[in-house]
C-alpha positions in Angstrom: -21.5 -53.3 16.0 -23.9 -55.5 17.4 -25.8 -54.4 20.2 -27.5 -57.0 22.5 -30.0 -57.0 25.7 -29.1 -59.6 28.2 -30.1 -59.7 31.4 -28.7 -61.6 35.0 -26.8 -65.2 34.2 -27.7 -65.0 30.4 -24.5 -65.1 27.8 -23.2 -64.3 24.6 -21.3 -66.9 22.7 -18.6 -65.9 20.1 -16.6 -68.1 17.8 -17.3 -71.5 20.0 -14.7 -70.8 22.1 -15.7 -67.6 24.2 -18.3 -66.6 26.5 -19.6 -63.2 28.2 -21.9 -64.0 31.1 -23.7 -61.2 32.7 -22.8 -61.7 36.3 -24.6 -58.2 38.1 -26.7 -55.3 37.1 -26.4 -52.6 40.2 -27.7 -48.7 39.3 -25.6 -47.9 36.0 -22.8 -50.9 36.3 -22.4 -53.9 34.7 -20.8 -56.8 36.0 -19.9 -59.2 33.2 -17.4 -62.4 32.9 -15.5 -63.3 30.1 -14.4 -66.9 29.8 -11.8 -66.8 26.7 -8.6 -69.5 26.1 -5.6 -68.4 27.5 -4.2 -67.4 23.5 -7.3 -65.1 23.9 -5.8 -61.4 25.5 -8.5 -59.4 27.2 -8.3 -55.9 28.4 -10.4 -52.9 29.6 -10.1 -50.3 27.4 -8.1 -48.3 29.3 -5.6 -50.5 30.2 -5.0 -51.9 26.6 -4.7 -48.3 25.4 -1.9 -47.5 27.8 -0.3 -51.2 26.4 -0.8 -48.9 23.0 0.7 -45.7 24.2 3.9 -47.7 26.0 4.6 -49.7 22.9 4.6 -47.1 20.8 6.6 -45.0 22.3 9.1 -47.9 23.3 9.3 -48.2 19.6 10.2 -44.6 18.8 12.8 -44.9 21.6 14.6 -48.3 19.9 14.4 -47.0 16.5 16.7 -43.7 17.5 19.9 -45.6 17.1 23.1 -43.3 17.2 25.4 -43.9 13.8 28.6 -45.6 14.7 31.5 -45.6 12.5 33.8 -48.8 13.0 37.4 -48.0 12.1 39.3 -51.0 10.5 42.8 -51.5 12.0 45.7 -51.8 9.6 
């Protein structure tokens, strides 16, 4: 992990193509904005770990197919 001190308006730059810009410091908060192409998802933590946790249990639900037997008429 890399760990950086930035202060008001200063940015981090990764892979050319995003950019973190510290928009406010107030008491123990950090405003930041994250300018990323549209291909780029970002989440908060929390909310992509409930994407996680609803995927994954959408999956279990899809993969409990009941067996059907198909009877060939004579």
């Amino acid at each position: 992990m890399l760990i950086l001190s930035r202060k008001i308006n200063e940015k981090v730059i990764i892979n050319d193509d995003i950019t973190i810009s510290i928009i406010e410091i107030r008491g123990d908060q950090v405003r930041i904005g994250i300018d990323a192409p549209k291909k780029v998802k970002v989440f908060r933590q929390e909310v992509y770990d409930a994407i996680k946790a609803e995927n994954k249990a959408a999956s279990k639900s899809a993969s409990v197919i009941p067996h059907v037997e198909f009877v060939k008429k004579q």
